[in-house]
Each structure stands twice: as structure tokens, then as C-alpha cells.
N, C-alpha and C positions, 0 to 999 in steps of 0.2 A: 504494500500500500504506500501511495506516495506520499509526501508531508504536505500538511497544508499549513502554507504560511499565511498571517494574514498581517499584508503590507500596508502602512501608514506614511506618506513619506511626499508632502507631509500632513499629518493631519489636521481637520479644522479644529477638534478639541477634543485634547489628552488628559484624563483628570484620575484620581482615586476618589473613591465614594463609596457608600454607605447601603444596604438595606438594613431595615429592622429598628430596635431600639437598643440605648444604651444596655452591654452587657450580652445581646443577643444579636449582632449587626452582625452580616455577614460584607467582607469586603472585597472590592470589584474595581479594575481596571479597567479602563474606557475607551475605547479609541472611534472618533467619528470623522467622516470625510463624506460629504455629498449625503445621499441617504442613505450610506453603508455604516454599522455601529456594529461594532466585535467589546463584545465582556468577556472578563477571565477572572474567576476568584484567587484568591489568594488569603495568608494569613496578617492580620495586623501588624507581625513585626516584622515580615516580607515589604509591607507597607513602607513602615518607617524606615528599617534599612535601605529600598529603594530611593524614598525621599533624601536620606543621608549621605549615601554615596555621590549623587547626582548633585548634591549642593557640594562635597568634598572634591569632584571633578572639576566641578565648573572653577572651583576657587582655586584650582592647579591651575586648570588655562587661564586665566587671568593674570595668576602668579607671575607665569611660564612668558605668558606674551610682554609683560611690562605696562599693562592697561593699554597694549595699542588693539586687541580682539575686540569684535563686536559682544560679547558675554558681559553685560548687565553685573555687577557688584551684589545686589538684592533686586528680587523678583518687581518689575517693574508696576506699581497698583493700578495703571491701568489697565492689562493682563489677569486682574486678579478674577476668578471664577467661579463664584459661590452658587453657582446654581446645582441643583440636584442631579443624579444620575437620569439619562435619558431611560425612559418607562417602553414596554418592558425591558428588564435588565434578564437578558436568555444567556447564560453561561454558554461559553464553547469548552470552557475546559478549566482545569484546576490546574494554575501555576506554579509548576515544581524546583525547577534552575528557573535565577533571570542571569543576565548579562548587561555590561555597560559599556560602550567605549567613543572615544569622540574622532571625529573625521575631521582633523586640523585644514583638510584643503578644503572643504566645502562649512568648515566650521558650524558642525552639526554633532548632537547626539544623537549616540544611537540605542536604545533599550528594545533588547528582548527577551520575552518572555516563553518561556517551554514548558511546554503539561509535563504534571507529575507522572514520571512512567515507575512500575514496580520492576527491577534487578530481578533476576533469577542470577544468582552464584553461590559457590557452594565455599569459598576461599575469599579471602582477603583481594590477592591478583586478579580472581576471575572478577571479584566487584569492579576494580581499578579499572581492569582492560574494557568490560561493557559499560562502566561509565565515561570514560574515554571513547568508545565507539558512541554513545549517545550524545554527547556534546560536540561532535565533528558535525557541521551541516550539512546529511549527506539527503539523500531522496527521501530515504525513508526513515528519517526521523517521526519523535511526536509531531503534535501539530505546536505551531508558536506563533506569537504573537511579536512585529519587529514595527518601530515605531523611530521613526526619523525627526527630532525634534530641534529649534534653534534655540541659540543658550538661550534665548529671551523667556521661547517657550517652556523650555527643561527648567528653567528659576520659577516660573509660575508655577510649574507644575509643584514640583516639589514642599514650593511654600503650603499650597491649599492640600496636598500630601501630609505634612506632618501637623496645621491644622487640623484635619481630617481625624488620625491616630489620636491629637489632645483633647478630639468630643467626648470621648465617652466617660465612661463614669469617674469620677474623681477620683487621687487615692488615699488612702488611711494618714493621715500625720504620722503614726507611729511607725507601723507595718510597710506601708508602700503598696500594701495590695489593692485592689478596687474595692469601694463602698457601693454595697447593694443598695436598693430604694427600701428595701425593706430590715435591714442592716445587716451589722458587721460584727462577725467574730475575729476579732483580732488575738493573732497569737503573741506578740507583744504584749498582753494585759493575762496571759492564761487561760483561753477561751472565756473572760469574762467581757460583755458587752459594756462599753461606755453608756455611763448614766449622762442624760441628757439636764442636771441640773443647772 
């Protein structure tokens, strides 16, 4: 079976977003051009690591060039995108490897995204060699998602990206973990709940 890629390049809007409620949100990559839109779930700290790298990249090239690159310093607020995921949100696939890297001649990023495939190996090596033969772009890879972005676009993205991760539910002062709506046992106190006096 052959891979199906689905190219972005470039797209009218790149975004991470949301279904659900705090604590039960599942999260989705986006990618829309004309009236073509490809979702890919993924997990929250795929989220954020994406968002992180992508901000850590850009502020290489910047470094790298001396301020003379088109790449923006911070995500420009006119860029900025608070709109919601476009409806229906139809999965194509669940986001297993991403990748990142920047095309200095056409001063672009590049992000893609590959379904989670399951390994059959019985060793250590045999793991190494077929995850090695999965990360070569060859015909018959997973399907992926490959998204051509300009730094202007890749700083928006990212920004409204780890916005996105700092919606959900608050966390504990003590503990660090998430506060429910309905509370919190925090092990910092010994599984006793804070009194609200």
C-alpha cells in the first residue's frame, strides 16, 4: 500500500486545537488550504513539544542569520488565531513521530507528522532497524501529514500552540498536578483535601 501524504505547502491555516472540555479534550492538528482540511490527533505534550521546538528553531535562525532573515523575533499579533477548530474535526490518523526542519533557501519550515505505527520485533536491533526503515520516506510508509510553513506562520502557530496546552485545567500550588472541577486529592497534603476556609 502506498503512503498517503497529505501536503500543505502552503497552507491557509495551521493551528492546534481542542475538542471536549477541560481534562477530557482531545487534541488535533489542522491543516486547511482551499476546501481541503486534514486532522491528526495527537497527545498534549506532543502539543507542546511541537510548539517548543518550533519556537527553539526559529530563534536558531534568527540567531544564525544576525537579524538579517525574514523570521519575526515573536509571533506577529496580527497572525494571531483564536478561532476554533474547523467542524467536523474527522481524524485521519493518530500522530506517532513528528519531525522538524527549516529550508534556509526558500526560508521555510517544515513539520511532519507520521501515524503511530505498532513495531513487530523480537530484539532490541530488530526494533532499531524497523524503526529506521519506518522513518526513511519510502512508498510505503504510514500515512503523514507534511506542512510547509513561513517563520511568520510557524511563530503564530506555535504561540496559539502552547496557549492552546495552558487552557486546560489549572494546576495544584502544591503538587503541580491538574485541579478537577470537582476536586483534588493532592499527595503533597497525604491524600487529604484542602479545606476551602
Amino acid at each position: 500500500m502506498s503512503r498517503q501524504v497529505f501536503l500543505y505547502d502552503p497552507p491557509e491555516r495551521f493551528v492546534a486545537g481542542t475538542v471536549g472540555l477541560p481534562g477530557r479534550r482531545s487534541f488535533y492538528l489542522q491543516a486547511t488550504a482551499g476546501r481541503r482540511t486534514t486532522s491528526v490527533a495527537l497527545e498534549k505534550a506532543q502539543v507542546e513539544a511541537l510548539a517548543q521546538r518550533i519556537d527553539e528553531l526559529l530563534d536558531e535562525v534568527v540567531r544564525r542569520s544576525g537579524g538579517s532573515t525574514s523570521v519575526p523575533a515573536v509571533a506577529p499579533a496580527e497572525l494571531a488565531d483564536t478561532g476554533p477548530l474547523l467542524m467536523p474535526v474527522e481524524e485521519e490518523f493518530r500522530v506517532g513521530t513528528m519531525a522538524l526542519a527549516w529550508d534556509g533557501e526558500s526560508e521555510r519550515m517544515i513539520v511532519e507528522a507520521q501515524a503511530l505505527v505498532e513495531l513487530d520485533a523480537d530484539s532490541e536491533e530488530e526494533f532499531a532497524e524497523a524503526e529506521e526503515r519506518l522513518l526513511r520516506d519510502d512508498e510505503n510508509g504510514p500515512p503523514m501529514l507534511r506542512v510547509r510553513l513561513s517563520g511568520t506562520m510557524a511563530r503564530a502557530f506555535a504561540k496559539r500552540a502552547l496557549e492552546v496546552v495552558g487552557a486546560g485545567r489549572p494546576p495544584c500550588p502544591l503538587c503541580s498536578l491538574p485541579l478537577d472541577p470537582e476536586g483534588h486529592v493532592c499527595p503533597r497534603q497525604n491524600g487529604y483535601r484542602r479545606s476551602q476556609a
